[in-house]
N, C-alpha and C positions, 0 to 999 in steps of 0.2 A: 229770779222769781219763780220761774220754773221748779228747782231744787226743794225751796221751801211748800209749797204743794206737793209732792211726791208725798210724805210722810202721810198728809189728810189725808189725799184717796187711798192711801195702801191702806190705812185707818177706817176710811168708809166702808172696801169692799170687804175687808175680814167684816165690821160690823152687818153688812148685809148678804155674806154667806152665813154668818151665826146664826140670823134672824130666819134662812131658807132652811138652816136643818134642825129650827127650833118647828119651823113650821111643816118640815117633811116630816121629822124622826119624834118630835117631842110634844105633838100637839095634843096628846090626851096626859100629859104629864105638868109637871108646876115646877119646871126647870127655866131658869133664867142664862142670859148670855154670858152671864158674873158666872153661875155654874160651868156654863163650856170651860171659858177661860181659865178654872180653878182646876177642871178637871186634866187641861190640856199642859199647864205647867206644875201638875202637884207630879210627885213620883210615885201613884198610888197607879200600877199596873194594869191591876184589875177594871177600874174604872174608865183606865184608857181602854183598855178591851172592849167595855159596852159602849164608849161610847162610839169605837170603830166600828163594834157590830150593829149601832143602830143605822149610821151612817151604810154601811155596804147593803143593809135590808131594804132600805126608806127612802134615801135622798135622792133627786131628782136630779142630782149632778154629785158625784160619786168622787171622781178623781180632783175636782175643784177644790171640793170640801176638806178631801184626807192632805191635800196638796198644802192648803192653808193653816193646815192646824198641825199636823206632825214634821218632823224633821224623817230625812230619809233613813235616819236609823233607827227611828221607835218606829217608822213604818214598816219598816224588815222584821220588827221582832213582831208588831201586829198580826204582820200578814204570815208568818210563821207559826205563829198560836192560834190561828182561829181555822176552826173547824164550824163549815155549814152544820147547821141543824136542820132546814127544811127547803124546799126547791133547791135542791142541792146541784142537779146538773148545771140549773143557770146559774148559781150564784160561783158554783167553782171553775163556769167559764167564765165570768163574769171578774173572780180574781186572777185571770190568769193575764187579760186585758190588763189591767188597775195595777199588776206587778209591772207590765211590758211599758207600759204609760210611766209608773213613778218611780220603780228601782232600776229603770233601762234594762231590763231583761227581756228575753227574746224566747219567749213560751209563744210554743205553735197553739194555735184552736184551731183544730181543724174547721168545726163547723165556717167559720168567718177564712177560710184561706178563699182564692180565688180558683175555682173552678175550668179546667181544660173543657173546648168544645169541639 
């Protein structure tokens, strides 16, 4: 019984991370969850791009989100093609975290290391 429930809630929580980065990243736009979804399994690169980059700007849980919607290998190519545009120090610390978390890579931030007293 247990088994056959697994599928729903995995079903539920992609629908209600959809619905957090319609409502972080998409809220002045007239994009639907059907849009994510179309954007997440088309092979149109480009499109995967914004939608990473609206995701690493906006969403209020970052790694959840790219976590649930890319495979780790369009994630490697995401995180390889995109270049900050604006608050650039945080956001390229900000990917160096988001690589250590989803490709298991081991990028020092200094700012976040632990401090000697």
């Amino acid at each position: 019984m247990v088994i056959a429930e697994e599928p729903r809630s995995e079903m539920l929580k992609k629908d209600q991370i959809i619905a957090q980065i319609l409502k972080d990243c998409y809220w002045d736009y007239n994009i639907t969850a059907n849009d994510i979804n179309s954007i997440v399994v088309s092979n149109n690169f480009r499109k995967k791009q914004q939608l990473f980059s609206k995701i690493i700007y906006n969403s209020t849980d970052k790694a959840l989100s790219l976590h649930f919607l890319f495979d780790k290998e369009t994630l490697l190519l995401l995180f390889s093609a995109f270049k900050s545009s604006y608050n650039k120090e945080y956001i390229d610390r900000y990917i160096l975290v988001l690589r250590n978390i989803l490709l298991g890579e081991e990028n020092y931030v200094e700012s976040l290391a632990w401090k000697k007293r």
